[in-house]
C-alpha positions in Angstrom: -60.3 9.5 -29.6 -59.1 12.6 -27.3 -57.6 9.6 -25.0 -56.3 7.8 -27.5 -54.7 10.6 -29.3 -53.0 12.4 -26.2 -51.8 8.5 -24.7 -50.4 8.2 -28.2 -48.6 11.2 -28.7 -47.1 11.0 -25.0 -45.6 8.1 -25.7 -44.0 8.6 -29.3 -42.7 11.8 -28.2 -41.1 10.0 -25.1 -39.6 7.3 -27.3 -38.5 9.7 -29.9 -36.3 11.8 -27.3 -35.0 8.2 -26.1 -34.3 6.9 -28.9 -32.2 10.1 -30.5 -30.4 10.5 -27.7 -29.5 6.6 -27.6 -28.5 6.8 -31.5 -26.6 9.7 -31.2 -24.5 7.9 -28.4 -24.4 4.4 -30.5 -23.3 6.5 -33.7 -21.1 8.8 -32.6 -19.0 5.4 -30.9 -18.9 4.0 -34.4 -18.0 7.2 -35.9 -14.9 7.8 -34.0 -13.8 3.8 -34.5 -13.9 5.0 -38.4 -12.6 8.0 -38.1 -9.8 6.7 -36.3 -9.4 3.6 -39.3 -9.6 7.0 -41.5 -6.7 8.6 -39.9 -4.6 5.8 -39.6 -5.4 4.9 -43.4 -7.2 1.2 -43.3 -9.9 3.2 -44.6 -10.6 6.4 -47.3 -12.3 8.9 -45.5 -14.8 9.2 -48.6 -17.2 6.3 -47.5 -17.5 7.4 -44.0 -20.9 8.4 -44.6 -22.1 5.7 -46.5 -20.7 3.4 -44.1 -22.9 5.2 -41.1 -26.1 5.7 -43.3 -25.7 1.7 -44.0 -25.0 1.2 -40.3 -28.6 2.6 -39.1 -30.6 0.3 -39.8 -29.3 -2.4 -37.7 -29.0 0.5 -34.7 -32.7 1.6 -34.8 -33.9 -2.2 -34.9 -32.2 -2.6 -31.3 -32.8 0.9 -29.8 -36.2 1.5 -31.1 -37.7 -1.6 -28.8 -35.9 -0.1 -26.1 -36.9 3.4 -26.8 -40.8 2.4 -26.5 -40.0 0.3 -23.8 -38.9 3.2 -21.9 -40.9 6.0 -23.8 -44.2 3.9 -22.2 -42.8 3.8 -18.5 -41.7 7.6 -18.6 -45.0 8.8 -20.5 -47.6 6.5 -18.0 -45.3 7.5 -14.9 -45.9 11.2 -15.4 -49.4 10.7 -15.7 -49.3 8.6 -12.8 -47.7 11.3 -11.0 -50.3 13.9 -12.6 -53.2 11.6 -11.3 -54.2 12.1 -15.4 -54.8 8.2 -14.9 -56.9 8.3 -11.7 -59.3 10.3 -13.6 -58.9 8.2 -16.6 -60.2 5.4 -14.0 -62.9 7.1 -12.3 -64.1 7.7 -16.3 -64.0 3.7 -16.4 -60.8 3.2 -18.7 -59.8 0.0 -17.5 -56.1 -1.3 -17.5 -57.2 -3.6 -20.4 -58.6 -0.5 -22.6 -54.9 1.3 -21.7 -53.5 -1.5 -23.3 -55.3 -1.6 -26.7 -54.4 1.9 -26.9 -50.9 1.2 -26.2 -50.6 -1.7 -29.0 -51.6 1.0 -31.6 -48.3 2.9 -31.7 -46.5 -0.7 -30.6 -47.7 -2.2 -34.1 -46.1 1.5 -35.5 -42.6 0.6 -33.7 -43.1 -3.7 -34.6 -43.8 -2.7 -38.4 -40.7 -0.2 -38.2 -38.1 -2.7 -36.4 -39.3 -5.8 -38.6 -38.7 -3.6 -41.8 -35.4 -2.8 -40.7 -34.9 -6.7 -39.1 -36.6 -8.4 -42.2 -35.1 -6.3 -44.9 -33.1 -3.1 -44.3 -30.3 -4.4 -41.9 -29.3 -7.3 -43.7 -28.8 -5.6 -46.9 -26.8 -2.4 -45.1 -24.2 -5.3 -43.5 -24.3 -6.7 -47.0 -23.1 -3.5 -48.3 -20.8 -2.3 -45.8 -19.0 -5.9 -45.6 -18.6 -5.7 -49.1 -17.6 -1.9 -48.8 -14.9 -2.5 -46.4 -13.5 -6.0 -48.0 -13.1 -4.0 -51.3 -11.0 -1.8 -49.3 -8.6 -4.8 -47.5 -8.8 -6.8 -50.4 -7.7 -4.0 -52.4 -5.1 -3.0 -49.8 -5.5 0.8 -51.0 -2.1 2.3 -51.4 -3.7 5.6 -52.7 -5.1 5.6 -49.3 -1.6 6.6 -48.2 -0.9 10.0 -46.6 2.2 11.0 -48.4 5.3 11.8 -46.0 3.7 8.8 -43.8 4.6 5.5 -42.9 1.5 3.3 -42.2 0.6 -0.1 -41.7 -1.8 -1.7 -44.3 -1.6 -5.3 -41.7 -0.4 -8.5 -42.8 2.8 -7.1 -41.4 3.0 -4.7 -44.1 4.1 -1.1 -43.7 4.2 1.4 -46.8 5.3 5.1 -47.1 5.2 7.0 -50.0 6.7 10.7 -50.4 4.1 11.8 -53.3 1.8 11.2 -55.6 0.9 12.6 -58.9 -2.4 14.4 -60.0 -4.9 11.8 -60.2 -3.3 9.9 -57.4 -3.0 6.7 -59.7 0.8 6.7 -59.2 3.5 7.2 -56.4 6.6 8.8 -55.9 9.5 7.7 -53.9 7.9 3.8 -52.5 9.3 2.3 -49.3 7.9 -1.4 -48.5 8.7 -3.1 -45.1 7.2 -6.6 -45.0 7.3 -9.5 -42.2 6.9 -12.9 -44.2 8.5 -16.1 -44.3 10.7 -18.3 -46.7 9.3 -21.7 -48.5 11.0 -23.3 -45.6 9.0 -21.6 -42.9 12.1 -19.7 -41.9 11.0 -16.3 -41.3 12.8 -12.9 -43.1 12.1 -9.1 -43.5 12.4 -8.2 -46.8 12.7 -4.0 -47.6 11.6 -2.2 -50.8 12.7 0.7 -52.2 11.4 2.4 -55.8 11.5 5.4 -57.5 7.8 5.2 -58.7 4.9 2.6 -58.4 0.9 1.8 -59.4 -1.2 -0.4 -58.8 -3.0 -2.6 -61.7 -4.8 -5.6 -61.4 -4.2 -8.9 -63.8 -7.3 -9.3 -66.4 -6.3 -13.4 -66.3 -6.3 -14.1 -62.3 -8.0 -11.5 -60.7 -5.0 -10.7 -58.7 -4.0 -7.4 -57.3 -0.3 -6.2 -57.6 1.7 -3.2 -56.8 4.0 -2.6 -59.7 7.7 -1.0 -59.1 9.5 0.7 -60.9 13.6 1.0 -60.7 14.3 0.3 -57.1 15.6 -2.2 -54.6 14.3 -5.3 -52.5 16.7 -6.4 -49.5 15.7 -9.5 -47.7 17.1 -10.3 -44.1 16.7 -13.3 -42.0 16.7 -12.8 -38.3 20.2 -14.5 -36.8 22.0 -14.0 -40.1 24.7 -11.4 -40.6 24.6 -11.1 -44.5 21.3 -10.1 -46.7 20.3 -10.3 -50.4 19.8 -7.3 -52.8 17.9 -7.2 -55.9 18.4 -4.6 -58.2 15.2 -4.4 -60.9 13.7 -2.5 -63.0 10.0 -3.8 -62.7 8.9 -5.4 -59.6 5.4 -6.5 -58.8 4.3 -7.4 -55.3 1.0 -9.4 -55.0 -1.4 -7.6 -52.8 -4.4 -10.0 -53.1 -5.5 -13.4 -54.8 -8.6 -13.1 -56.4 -11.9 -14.4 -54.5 -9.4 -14.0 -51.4 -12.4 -11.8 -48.5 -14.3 -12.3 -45.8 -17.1 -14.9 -46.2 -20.3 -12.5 -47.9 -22.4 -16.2 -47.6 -22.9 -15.9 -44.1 -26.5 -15.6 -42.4 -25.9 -12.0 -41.3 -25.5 -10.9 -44.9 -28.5 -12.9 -46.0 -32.0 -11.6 -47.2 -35.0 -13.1 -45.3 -36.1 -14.8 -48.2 -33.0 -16.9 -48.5 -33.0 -17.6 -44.5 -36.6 -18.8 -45.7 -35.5 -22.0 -47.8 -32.1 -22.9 -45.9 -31.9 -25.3 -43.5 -28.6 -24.6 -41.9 -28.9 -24.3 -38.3 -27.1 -21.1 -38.6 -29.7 -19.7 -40.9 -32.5 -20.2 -38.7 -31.1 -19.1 -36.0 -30.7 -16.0 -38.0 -34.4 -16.1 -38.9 -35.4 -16.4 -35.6 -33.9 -13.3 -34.2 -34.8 -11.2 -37.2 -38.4 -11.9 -36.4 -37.8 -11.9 -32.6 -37.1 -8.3 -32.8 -40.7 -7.2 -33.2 -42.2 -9.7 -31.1 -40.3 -8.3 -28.5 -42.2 -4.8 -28.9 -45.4 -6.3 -28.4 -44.0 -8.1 -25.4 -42.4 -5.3 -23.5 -45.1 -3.3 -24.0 -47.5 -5.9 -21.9 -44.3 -5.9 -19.1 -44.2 -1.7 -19.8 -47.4 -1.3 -18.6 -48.0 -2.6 -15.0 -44.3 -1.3 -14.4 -45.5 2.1 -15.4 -47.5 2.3 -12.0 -46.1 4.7 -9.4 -47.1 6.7 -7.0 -46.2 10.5 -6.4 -43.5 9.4 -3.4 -41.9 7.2 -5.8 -41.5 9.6 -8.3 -41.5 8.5 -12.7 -37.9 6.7 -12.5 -38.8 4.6 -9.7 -39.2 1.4 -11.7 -37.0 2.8 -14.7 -33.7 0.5 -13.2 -36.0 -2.7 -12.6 -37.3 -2.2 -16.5 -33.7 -1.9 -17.8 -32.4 -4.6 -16.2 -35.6 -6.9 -17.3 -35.0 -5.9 -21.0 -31.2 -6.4 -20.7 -32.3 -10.0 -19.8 -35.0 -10.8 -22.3 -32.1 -9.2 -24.6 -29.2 -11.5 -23.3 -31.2 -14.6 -23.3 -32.4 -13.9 -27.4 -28.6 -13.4 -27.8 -27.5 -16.5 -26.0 -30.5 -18.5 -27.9 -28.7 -17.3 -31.2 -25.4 -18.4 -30.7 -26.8 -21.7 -29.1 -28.8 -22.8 -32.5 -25.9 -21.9 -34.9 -24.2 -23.9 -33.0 -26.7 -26.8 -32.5 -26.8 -27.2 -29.1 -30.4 -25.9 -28.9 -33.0 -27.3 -31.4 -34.2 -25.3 -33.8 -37.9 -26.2 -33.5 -37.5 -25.1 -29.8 -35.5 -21.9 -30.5 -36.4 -18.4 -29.2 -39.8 -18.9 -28.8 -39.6 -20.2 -25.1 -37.9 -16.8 -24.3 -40.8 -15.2 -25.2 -43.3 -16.9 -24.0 -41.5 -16.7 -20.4 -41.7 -13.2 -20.9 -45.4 -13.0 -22.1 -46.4 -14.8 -19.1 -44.7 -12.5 -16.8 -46.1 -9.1 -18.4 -50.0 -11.3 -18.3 -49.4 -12.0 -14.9 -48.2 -8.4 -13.7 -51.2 -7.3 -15.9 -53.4 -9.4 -13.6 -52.3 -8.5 -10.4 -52.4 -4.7 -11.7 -56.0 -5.3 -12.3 -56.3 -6.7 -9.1 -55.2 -3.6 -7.2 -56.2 -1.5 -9.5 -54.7 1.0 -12.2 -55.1 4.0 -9.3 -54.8 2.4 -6.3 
């Protein structure tokens, strides 16, 4: 139990130092694409957080495999290095014995990935789709900087010069818009109110932007005259309602759901959620013969040659889940070939390792 609990903590605290410093690079790239969609007003800077707590999830479930992966080669290499194993050897622990001890923390890391595969990831895309359509769908105006011009897309640019206490209404609107005529001919059309809100219709579901006293000028490209409309009230649809980014898709699904659909899309979404902890298992049979060095070699020897193997076993599950949603694999056959090429590779490196010997 001394063995067990020193080979144990080795390698969680290994995998733990990989793994922060691997979110913390991960994280901190999504925060600054945010951040940036903050500052330029596609999104309120309020649900930055939520959006990155709801984002973890699906991080950990890729760098956690990974993390162990590497947390295994670095722990075993300095105890190679140590010749902690030669004497674990001379003892009689045998390479086999190393690698029951191994699985223990590996079925820690599988139950952790697969909770965050099976359940946790899915339902923090869920929720950050839906966070971020309510926020296109809605095109925001409050979102506006005041004294700004920004562009809300669709080839729509706003600017407003104030707004009032609770931010519900604006003061001083200027509209630009790029759209085209029943026709197809296309025409810029300018807006300019005193004051606007937004309100959405109880009967459709729609979104508008209602203005108040202002002016609309429309221009078509090539033409030397325009039209003016004086009004009084103006609304300007910002969104039909059910109008969004398709929620139904695999990605957004629960497990249980992937369970009883059919769709090829679906299982290949199934497949990789449960590939993720299979693959901890598996890379820790490859981790352990790869460990191996010897003190001239130094503990990152083989770290480049382990990389590159999980980079593969990584690209191929990716390239097996685009090839069943899109049929041109079976699903029966699936992912599971993958793995199996890889299973047979970390039994037959275990082999030879037993062949030579775990200290020779």
């Amino acid at each position: 139990m001394i063995v067990f609990r020193y080979l144990t903590r080795e390698i969680l605290l290994t995998m733990s130092a990989v793994a922060g410093v691997l979110l913390l690079v991960i994280m901190g790239s999504r925060f600054i694409r945010y951040f940036s969609d903050a500052a330029e007003g596609e999104i309120p800077v309020s649900i930055l957080g939520s959006l990155m707590l709801f984002h973890l999830p699906g991080f950990l479930e890729l760098i956690l495999p990974l993390a162990f992966f590497l947390g295994i080669l670095l722990a075993y290499g300095q105890l190679y290095l140590n010749s902690e194993i030669t004497v674990l050897v001379a003892c009689g622990t045998s390479p086999m014995r190393l690698l029951q001890v191994s699985l223990v923390p590996a079925a820690l890391v599988a139950l952790l990935v697969g909770t965050c595969s099976l359940w946790l990831t899915p339902a923090g895309a869920l929720h950050n789709e839906q966070l971020l359509e309510e926020q296109r769908s809605r095109l925001d105006f409050t979102a506006l900087a005041p004294g700004r011009f920004q562009d809300f897309g669709d080839g729509r640019t706003a600017y407003t010069e104030s707004f009032d206490d609770d931010r519900s209404h604006m003061q001083e609107v200027f509209i630009s818009e790029r759209q085209r005529r029943r026709d197809g001919t296309p025409e810029s059309a300018v807006t300019r109110a005193a004051s606007g809100y937004q309100t959405v219709d109880d009967d459709t579901g729609s979104r508008f932007l209602v203005l108040e006293n202002g002016e609309r000028y429309s221009v078509e490209p090539g033409r030397h005259e325009a039209e003016r409309l004086e009004f009084a009230t103006y609304a300007v649809r910002l969104s039909r309602a059910g109008e969004g980014a398709e929620l139904g898709s695999p990605e957004y699904a629960t497990t249980a759901a992937l369970l009883d659909d059919d769709d090829t899309r679906a299982q290949a979404q199934l497949q990789w959620r449960l590939s993720l902890p299979v693959m901890v298992f598996i890379l820790t049979l490859l981790a352990m013969p790869l460990a191996k060095v010897n003190p001239r070699q130094g503990r990152f020897a083989k770290l480049l040659p382990a990389v590159f193997l999980h980079v593969c076993y990584l690209s191929l599950l990716l390239a097996a889940l685009d090839a069943i949603g899109r049929g041109s694999l079976p699903v029966a056959l699936g992912m599971w070939p993958i793995h199996v090429v890889f299973l047979l590779l970390g039994l037959g490196l275990m082999v030879r390792a037993q062949r030579q010997g775990m200290a020779g």
